[in-house]
C-alpha positions as CSV (number, residue, x, y, z in Angstrom):
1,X,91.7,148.0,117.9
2,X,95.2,148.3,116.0
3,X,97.1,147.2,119.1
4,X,96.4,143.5,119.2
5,X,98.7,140.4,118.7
6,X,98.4,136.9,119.1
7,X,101.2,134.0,119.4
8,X,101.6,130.4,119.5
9,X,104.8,128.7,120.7
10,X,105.7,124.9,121.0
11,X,107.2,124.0,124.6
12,X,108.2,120.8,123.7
13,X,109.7,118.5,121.0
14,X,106.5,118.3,119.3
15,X,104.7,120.8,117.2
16,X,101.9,123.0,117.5
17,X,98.1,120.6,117.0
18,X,97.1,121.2,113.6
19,X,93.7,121.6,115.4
20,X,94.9,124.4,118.1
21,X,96.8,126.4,114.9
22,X,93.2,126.0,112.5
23,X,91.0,127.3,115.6
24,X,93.1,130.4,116.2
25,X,93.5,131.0,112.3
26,X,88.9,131.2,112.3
27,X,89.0,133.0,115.9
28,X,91.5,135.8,114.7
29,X,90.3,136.9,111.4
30,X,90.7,140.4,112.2
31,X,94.6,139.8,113.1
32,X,97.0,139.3,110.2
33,X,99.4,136.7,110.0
34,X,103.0,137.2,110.3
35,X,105.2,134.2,111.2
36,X,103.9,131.0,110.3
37,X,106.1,127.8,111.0
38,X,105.1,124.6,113.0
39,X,106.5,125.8,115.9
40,X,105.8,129.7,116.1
41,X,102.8,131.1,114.5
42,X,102.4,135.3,114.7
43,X,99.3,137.3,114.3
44,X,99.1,140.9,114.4
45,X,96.6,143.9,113.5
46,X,99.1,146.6,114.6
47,X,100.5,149.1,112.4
48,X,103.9,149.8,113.6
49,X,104.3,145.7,113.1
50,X,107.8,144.6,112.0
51,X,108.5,141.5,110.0
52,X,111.8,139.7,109.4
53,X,112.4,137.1,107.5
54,X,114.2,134.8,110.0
55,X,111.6,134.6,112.5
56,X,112.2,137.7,114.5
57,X,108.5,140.1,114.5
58,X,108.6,143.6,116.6
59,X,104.9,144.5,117.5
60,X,104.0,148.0,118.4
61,X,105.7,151.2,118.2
62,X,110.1,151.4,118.5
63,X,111.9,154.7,118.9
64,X,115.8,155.2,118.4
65,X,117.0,156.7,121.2
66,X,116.7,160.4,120.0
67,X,114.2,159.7,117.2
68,X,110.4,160.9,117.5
69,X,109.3,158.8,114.6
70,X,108.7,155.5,115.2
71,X,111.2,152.5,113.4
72,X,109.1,151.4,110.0
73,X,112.4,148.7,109.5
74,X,115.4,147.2,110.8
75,X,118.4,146.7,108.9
76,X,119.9,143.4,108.9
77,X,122.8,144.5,111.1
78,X,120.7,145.2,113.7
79,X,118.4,142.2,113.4
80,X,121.7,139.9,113.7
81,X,122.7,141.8,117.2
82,X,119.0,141.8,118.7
83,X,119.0,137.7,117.7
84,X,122.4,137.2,119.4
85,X,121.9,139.4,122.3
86,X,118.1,138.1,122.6
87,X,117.0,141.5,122.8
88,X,119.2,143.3,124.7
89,X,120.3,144.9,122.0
90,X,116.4,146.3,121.7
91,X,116.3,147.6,124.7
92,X,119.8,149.2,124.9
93,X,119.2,150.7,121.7
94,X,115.4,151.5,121.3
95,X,112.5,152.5,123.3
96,X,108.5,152.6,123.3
97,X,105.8,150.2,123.7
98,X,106.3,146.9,122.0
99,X,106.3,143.5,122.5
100,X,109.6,141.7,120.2
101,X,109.6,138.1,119.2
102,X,113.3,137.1,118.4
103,X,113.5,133.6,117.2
104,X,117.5,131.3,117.6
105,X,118.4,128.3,117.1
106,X,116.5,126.5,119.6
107,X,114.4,129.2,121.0
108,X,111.9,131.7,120.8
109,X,112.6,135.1,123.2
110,X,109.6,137.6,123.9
111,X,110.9,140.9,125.2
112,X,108.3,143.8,126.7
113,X,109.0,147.4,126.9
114,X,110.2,148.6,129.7
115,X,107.5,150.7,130.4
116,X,105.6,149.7,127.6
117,X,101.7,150.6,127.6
118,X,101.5,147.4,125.4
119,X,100.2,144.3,127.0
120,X,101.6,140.6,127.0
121,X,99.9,137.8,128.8
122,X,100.8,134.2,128.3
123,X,99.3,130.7,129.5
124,X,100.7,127.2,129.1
125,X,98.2,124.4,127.5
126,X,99.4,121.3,126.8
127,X,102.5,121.8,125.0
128,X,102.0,125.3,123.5
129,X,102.6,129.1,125.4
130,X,99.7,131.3,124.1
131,X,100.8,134.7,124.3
132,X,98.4,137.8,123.7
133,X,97.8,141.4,124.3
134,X,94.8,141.1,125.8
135,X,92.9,138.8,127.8
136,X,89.9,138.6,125.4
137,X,92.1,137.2,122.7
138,X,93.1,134.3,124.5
139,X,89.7,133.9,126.1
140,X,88.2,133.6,122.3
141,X,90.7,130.7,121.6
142,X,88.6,128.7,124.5
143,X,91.0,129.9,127.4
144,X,88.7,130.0,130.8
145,X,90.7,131.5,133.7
146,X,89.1,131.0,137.0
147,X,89.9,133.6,139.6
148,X,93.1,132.7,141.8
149,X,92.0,134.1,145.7
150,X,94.9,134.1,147.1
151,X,96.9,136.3,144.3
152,X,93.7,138.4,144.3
153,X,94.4,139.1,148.4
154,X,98.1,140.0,147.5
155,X,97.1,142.5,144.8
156,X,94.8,144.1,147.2
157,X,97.6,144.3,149.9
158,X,99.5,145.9,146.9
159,X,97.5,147.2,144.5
160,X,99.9,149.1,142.6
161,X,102.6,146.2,142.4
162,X,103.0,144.6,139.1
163,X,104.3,140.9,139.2
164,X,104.6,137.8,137.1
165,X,101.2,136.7,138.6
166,X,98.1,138.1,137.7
167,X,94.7,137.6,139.5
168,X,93.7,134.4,137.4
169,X,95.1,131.3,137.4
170,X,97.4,130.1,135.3
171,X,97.4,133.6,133.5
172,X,101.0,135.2,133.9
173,X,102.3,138.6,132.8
174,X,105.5,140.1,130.9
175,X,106.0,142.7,132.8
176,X,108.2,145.4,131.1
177,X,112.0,145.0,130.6
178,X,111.7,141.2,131.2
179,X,111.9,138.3,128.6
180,X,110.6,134.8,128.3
181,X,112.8,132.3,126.7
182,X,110.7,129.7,125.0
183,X,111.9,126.2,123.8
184,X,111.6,122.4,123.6
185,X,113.1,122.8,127.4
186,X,110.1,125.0,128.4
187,X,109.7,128.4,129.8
188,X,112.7,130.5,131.3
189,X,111.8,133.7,132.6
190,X,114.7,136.4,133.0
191,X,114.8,140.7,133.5
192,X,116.4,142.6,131.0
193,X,116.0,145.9,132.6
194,X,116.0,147.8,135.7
195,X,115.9,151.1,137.4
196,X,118.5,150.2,139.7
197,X,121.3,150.5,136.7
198,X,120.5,154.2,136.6
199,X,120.9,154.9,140.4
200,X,124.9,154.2,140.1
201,X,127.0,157.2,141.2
202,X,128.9,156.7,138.5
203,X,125.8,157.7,136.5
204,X,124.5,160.4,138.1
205,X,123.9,163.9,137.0
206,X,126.1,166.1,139.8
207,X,125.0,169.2,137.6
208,X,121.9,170.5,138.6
209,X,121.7,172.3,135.4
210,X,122.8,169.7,133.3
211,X,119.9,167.3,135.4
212,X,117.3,170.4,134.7
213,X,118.2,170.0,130.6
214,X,119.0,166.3,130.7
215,X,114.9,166.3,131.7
216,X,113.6,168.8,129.1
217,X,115.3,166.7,126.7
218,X,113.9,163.3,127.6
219,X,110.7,165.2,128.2
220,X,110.6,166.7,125.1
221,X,111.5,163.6,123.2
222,X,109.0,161.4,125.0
223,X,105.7,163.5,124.4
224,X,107.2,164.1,120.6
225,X,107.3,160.8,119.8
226,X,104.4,159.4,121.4
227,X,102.2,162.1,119.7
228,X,103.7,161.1,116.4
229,X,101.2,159.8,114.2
230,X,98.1,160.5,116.0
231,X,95.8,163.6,114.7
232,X,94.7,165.5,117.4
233,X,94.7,165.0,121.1
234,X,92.6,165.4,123.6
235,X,94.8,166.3,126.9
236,X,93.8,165.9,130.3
237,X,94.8,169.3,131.8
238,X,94.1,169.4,135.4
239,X,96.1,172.2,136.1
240,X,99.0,170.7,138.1
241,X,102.5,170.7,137.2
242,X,102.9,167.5,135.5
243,X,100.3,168.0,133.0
244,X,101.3,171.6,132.6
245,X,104.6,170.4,131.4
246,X,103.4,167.5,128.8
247,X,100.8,170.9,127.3
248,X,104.4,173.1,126.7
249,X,105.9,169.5,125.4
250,X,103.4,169.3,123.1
251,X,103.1,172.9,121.9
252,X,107.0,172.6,121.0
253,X,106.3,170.0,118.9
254,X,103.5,171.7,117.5
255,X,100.9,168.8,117.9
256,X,97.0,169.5,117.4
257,X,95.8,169.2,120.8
258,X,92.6,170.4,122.6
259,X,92.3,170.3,126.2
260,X,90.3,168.8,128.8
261,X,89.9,169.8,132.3
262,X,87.2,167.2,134.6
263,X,85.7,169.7,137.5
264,X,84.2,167.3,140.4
265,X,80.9,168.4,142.4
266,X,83.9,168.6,145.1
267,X,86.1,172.2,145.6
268,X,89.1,170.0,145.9
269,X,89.2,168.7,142.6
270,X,87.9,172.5,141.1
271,X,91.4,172.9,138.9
272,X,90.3,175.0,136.2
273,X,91.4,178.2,137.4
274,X,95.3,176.7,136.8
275,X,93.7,174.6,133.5
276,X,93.0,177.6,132.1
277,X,96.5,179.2,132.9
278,X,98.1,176.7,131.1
279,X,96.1,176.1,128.2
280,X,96.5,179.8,127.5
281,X,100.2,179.7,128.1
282,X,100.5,176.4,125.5
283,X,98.1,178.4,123.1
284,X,95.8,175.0,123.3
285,X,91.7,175.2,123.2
286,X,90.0,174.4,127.1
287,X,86.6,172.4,127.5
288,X,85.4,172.0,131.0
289,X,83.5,169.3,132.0
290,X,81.4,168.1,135.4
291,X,81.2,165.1,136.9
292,X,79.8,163.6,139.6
293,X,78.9,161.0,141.9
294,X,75.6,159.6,140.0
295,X,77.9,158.6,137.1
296,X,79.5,155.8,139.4
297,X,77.9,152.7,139.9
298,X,79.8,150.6,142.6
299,X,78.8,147.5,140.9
300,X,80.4,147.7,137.6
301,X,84.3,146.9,137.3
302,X,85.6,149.2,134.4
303,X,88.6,146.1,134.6
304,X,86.2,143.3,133.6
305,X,88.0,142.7,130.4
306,X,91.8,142.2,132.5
307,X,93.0,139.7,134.7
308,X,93.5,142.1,137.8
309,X,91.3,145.0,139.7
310,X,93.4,148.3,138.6
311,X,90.6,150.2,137.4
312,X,88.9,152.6,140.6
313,X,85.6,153.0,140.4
314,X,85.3,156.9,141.3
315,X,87.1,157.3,137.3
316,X,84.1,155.7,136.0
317,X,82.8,159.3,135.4
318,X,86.0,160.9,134.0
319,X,86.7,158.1,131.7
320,X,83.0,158.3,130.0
321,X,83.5,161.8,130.0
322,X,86.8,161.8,128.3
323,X,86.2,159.4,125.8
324,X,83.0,161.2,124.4
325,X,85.1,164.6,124.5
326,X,87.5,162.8,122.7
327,X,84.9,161.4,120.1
328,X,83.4,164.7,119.7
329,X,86.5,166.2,119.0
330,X,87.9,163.8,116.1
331,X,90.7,162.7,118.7
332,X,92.0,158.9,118.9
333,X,94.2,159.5,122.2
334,X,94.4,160.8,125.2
335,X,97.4,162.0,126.6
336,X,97.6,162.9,130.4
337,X,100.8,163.8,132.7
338,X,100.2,160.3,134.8
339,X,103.4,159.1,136.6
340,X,105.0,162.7,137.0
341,X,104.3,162.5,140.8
342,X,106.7,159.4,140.6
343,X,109.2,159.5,137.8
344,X,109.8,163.3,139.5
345,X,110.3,162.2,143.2
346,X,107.3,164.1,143.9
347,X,108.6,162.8,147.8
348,X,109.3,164.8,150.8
349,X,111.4,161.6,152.4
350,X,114.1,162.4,155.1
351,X,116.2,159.5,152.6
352,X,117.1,162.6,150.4
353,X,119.0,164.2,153.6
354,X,120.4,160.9,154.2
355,X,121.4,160.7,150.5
356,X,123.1,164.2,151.6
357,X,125.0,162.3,154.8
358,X,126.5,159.6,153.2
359,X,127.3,161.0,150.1
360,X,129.5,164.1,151.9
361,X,128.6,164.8,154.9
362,X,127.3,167.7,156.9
363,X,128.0,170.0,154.1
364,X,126.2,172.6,152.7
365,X,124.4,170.6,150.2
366,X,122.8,168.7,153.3
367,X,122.0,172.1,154.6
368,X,120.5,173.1,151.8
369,X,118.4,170.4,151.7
370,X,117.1,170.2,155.2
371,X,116.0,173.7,154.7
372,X,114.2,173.0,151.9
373,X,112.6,169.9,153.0
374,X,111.7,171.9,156.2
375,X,110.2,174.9,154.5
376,X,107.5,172.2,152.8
377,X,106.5,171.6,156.2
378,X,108.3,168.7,157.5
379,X,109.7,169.4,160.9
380,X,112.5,172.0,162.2
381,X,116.0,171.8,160.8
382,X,117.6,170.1,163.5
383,X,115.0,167.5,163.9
384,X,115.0,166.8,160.4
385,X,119.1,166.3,160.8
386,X,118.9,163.8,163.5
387,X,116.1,161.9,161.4
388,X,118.2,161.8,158.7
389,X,121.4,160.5,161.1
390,X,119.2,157.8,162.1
391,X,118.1,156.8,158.3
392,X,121.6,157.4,156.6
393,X,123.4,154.8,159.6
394,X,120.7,153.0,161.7
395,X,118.4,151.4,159.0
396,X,118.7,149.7,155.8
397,X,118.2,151.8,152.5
398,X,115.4,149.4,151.5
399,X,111.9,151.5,151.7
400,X,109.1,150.4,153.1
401,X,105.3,150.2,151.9
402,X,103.5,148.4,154.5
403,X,100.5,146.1,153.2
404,X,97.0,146.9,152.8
405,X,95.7,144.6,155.3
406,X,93.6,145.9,157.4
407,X,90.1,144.0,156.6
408,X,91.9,141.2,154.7
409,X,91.2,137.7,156.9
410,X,93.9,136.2,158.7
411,X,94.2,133.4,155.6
412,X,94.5,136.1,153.7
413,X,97.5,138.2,155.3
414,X,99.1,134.7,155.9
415,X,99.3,134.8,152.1
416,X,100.4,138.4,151.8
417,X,103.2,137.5,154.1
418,X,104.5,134.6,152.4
419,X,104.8,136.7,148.6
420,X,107.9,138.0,147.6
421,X,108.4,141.8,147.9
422,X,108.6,143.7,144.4
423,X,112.2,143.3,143.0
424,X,112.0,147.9,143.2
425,X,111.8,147.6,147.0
426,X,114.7,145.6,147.1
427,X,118.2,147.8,146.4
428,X,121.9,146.8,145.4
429,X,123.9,147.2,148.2
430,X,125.3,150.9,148.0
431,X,122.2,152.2,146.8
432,X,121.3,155.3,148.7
433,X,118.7,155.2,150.9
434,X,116.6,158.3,149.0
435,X,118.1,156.3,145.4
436,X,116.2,153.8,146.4
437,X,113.0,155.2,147.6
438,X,112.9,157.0,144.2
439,X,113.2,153.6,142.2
440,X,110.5,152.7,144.7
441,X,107.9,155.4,143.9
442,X,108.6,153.9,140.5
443,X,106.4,150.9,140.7
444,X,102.8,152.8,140.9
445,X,104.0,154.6,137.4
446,X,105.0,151.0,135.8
447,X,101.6,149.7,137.2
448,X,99.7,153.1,135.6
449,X,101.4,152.4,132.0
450,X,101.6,148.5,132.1
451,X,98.2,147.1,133.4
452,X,96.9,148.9,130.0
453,X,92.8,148.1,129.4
454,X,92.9,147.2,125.7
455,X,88.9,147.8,125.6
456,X,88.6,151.1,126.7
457,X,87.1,153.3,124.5
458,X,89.8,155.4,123.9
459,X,93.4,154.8,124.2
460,X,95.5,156.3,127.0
461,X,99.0,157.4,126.6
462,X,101.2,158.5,129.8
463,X,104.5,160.0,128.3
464,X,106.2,161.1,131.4
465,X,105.9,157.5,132.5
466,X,108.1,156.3,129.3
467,X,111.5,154.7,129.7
468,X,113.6,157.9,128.6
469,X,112.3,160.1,131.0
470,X,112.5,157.8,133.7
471,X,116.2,156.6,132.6
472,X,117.2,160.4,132.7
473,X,115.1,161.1,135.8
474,X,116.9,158.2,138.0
475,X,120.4,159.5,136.9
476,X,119.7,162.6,139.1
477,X,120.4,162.6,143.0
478,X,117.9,163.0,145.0
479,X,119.0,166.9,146.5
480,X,118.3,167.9,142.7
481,X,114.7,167.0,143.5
482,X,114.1,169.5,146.0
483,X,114.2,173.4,146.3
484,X,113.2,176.1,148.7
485,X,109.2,175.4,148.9
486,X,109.6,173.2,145.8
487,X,109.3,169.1,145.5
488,X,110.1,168.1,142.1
489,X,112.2,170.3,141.9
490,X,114.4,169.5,138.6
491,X,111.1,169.5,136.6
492,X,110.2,173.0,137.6
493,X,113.6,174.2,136.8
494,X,113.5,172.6,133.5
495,X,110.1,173.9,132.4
496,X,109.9,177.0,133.8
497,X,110.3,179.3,130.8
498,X,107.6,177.4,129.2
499,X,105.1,177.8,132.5
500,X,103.1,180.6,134.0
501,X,104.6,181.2,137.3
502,X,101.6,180.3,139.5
503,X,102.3,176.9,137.9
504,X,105.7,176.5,138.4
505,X,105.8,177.7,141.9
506,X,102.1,176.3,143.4
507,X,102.2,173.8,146.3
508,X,98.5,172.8,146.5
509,X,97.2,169.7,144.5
510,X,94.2,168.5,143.5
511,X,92.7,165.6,144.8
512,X,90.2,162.9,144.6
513,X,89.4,162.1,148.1
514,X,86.9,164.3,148.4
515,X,84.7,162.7,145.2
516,X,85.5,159.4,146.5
517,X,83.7,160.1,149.9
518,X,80.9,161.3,148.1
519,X,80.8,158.2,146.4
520,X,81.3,155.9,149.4
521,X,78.4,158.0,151.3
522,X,75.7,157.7,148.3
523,X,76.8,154.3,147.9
524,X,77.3,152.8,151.6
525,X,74.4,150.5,152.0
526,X,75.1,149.0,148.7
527,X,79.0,148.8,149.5
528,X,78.1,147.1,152.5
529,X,76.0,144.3,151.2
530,X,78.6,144.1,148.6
531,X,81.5,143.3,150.6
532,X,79.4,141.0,153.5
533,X,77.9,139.1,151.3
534,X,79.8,138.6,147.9
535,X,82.2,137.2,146.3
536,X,85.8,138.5,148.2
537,X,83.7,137.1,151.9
538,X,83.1,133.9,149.9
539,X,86.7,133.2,149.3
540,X,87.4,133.9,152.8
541,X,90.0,136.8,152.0
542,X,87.8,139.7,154.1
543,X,87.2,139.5,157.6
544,X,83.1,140.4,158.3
545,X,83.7,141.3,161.7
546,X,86.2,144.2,160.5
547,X,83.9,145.2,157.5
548,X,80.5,145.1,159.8
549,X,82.3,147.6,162.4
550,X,83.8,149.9,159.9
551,X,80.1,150.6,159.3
552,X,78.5,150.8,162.4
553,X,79.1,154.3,163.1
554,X,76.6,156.2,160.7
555,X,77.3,159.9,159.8
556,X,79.9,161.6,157.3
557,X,83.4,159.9,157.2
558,X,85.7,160.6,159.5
559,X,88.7,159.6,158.6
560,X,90.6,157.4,155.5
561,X,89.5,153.9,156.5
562,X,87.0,154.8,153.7
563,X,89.4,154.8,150.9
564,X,90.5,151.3,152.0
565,X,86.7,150.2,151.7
566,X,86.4,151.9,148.4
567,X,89.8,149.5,146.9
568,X,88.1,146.5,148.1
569,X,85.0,147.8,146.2
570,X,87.0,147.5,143.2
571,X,88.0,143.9,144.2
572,X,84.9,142.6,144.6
573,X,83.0,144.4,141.4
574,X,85.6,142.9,139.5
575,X,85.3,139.2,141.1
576,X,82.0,139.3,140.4
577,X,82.6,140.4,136.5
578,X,84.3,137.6,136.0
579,X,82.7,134.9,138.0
């Protein structure tokens, strides 16, 4: 695979079993070593692996801020502050998707991307922390991972959460911008980086020029370096903004890329009319390709292989699609615009006129904005300005995303109540209410390029969902974001030279609502038997009663409880994978 790693750490003041160290060195033969002590052994089949001789190892690929190619070597300078800083030097300085070993004195630090597409899973056993890329790593050392029922009823409450806890037990996650410090003490876990140091006023971005450039730039930089070293691409061009912008990225930096648009047996998700706009505009080659709802079986959990349900059935079809346009066209990656929705405040929130209100007022900025955020269909001007009175003064700035619970069981919810909320939905006093729904809309993105599958067929890269872009993205108020009949508002502004009109000005988006209807319909007996009598009823985390009358009425859908049905599809397809 090229993106794999494998480590073994000693937790207390014993070494690593000879045994333990001689099983992993016959199970990993396709992973080369590169620490080796007693108490820290390092194996790795990535290319962009760097080595020091002091015990510090940086696995993946490391930009310098304003670099494109990634770092083949440290010099010992830096090495010295990365060890003393344990690794906030890394991230202050550098960017990308890595995982960094850093070794003191006493102590081993692992440090993950923020952001970072690659993955870091670690479990305790008796005395050691196995950490690896992928599940199938550790699962090849002997590791069996039963699945944990009542973490699995939180991640379906909030599927798009990442946290420490994965779906199995025992199995934890790095999430990006936090660090693990290993020693003879055990395991401390601690976050290194966070979007709420970019929502300060004293960073922000007043300019709305400056923001528009300070986002081509990161922009620019981001799909630059993350196309770096690959052949050609194969782009996933649906014809929406965000993917429009990472096509005129990639045509300033020249890269080989051939496009991809995926047409649906659905007129919702029929894009190619704005596909082909684009690929004309970036001078880049279109296929068009069909899909639909036969290619999906319900059953089969295209997240088998990881320890949590992220992977939606209704892509099933897309994916196999993709990856044999990619094979056919000599590509290795796929590059997509996924996360622009987020890391662009793709949100039409009253919390950006409340923004407006506390920050100065009834001026004309809040004006400007109300109009704006009327003319995209909210409500009337003055309704919108007593909405946002009532956000800016009566409520706290924390957003709210209320649980998916509606056919979880009463155990379950109890469960969902009890977890802690997700450290982005909780902001620094001072934070602006529309600061900190941004920082919110974060998390899906972070779940999109973190909760990686390392055994798909082709690898996946996201570039607007990189830690540049979002860093610059945050540092602009939330007013920037919006514009007479525009969301996103910055991002249009900043790529509009490069864009056909149409593009930069359209309101309509494609969706995947209507394919995933189709899919329930064809699929609903099956879904039904799934779901009463499988695995998620069986742990007690659905309620039948709920599930049984959610089918009773026969007939097309008629409304979204459908697309709730479909996410516990996913669930259970994936409990039963790896029961």
């Amino acid at each position: 695979m090229g993106r794999r790693f494998l480590a073994m750490l000693a937790i207390t003041d014993q070494p690593i079993p000879r045994d333990r160290i001689e099983m992993a060195r016959k199970d990993v033969t396709s992973l080369t070593p590169l620490i080796e002590t007693d108490r820290f052994m390092l194996w790795s089949d990535h290319r962009h692996g760097i080595a020091h001789a002091a015990g510090h190892a940086v696995i993946g690929e490391i930009f310098d801020r304003g670099s494109t190619r990634p770092e083949i070597t440290l010099d010992e300078t830096m090495w010295i502050a990365i060890a003393q800083s344990r690794g906030q030097k890394l991230i202050e300085r550098y960017w990308g998707s890595y995982v960094a070993f850093i070794t003191g004195d006493a102590a081993v630090t692992i440090l993950r991307a923020p952001m970072g597409d690659l993955g870091c899973y670690y479990i305790r056993l008796d005395g050691v922390l196995m950490i690896a890329s992928d599940l199938a790593l550790l699962s090849d050392l002997g590791c069996r991972f039963a699945v944990d029922p009542y973490a699995l009823a939180r991640h379906i409450a909030h599927p798009e959460w990442r946290r420490t806890e994965t779906c199995l037990e025992n199995l934890k996650e790095l999430r990006g911008g936090d660090r693990l410090v290993a020693s003879a003490e055990g395991v401390k876990h601690e976050t290194l980086w966070s979007p709420w140091s970019f929502v300060t006023r004293d960073r922000m971005i007043e300019d709305p020029r400056e923001a528009a450039r300070a986002v081509r730039n990161a922009v620019h930089l981001a799909v630059r370096a993350r196309a770096a070293g690959h052949g050609r691409l194969v782009l996933l061009l649906s014809g929406g903004l965000d993917s429009a912008i990472v096509a005129a990225s990639l045509k300033a930096a020249d890269a080989d890329v051939v496009g991809l648009n995926l047409i649906g047996d659905d007129a919702a998700s029929d894009e190619r009319h704005y596909a082909a706009m684009v690929a004309r505009s970036a001078g880049v080659e279109l296929l068009s390709r069909t899909f639909d709802a036969e290619r999906v079986d319900v059953r089969r959990s295209g997240a088998a292989h990881m320890p949590y349900p992220v992977h939606r059935c209704f892509t099933q079809a897309q994916d196999a699609i993709a990856a044999e346009a990619a094979a056919r066209c000599g590509a290795d990656v796929l590059m997509d615009g996924g996360g622009g929705d987020n890391v662009f405040f793709a949100s039409r929130t009253v919390s950006i006129l409340a923004d407006c209100l506390v920050f100065s007022g009834f001026d004309r900025r809040f004006w400007d904005a109300a109009r704006a955020l009327g003319d995209l269909g909210q409500a009337g001007t003055w309704a919108l300005a007593c909405r946002a009175a009532h956000r800016a003064w009566c409520r706290s700035p924390a957003p709210r995303q209320p649980p998916a619970v509606e056919f979880l069981s009463d155990a379950a919810r109890a469960t969902v109540d009890d977890a802690p909320t997700h450290p982005w939905f909780l902001p620094p006093t001072g934070v602006l209410p529309g600061r900190a729904s941004h920082v919110a809309l974060l998390a899906p993105a972070q779940n999109l390029v973190e909760a990686i599958n390392a055994q798909a067929l082709t690898r996946a890269i996201s570039p607007l969902a990189s830690q540049p872009v979002v860093e610059a993205c945050l540092r602009i108020p939330s007013w920037h974001w919006l514009a007479p009949g525009r969301d996103r508002a910055a991002a249009r502004q900043a790529f509009e030279p490069d864009l056909p009109e149409a593009i930069v000005s359209r309101r309509s988006k494609g969706t995947p609502t209507g394919f995933v209807a189709a899919i329930f319909e064809r699929n609903r007996q099956t879904i039904r038997d799934m779901l009463l009598c499988g695995h998620l009823a069986s742990l007690g985390l659905i309620d039948r009663n709920k599930i049984s009358q959610a089918f009773a009425t026969p007939g097309p859908v008629r409304n979204l409880r459908f697309v709730g049905i479909m996410e516990l599809v996913d669930a259970e397809a994936w409990a039963a994978a790896r029961s």
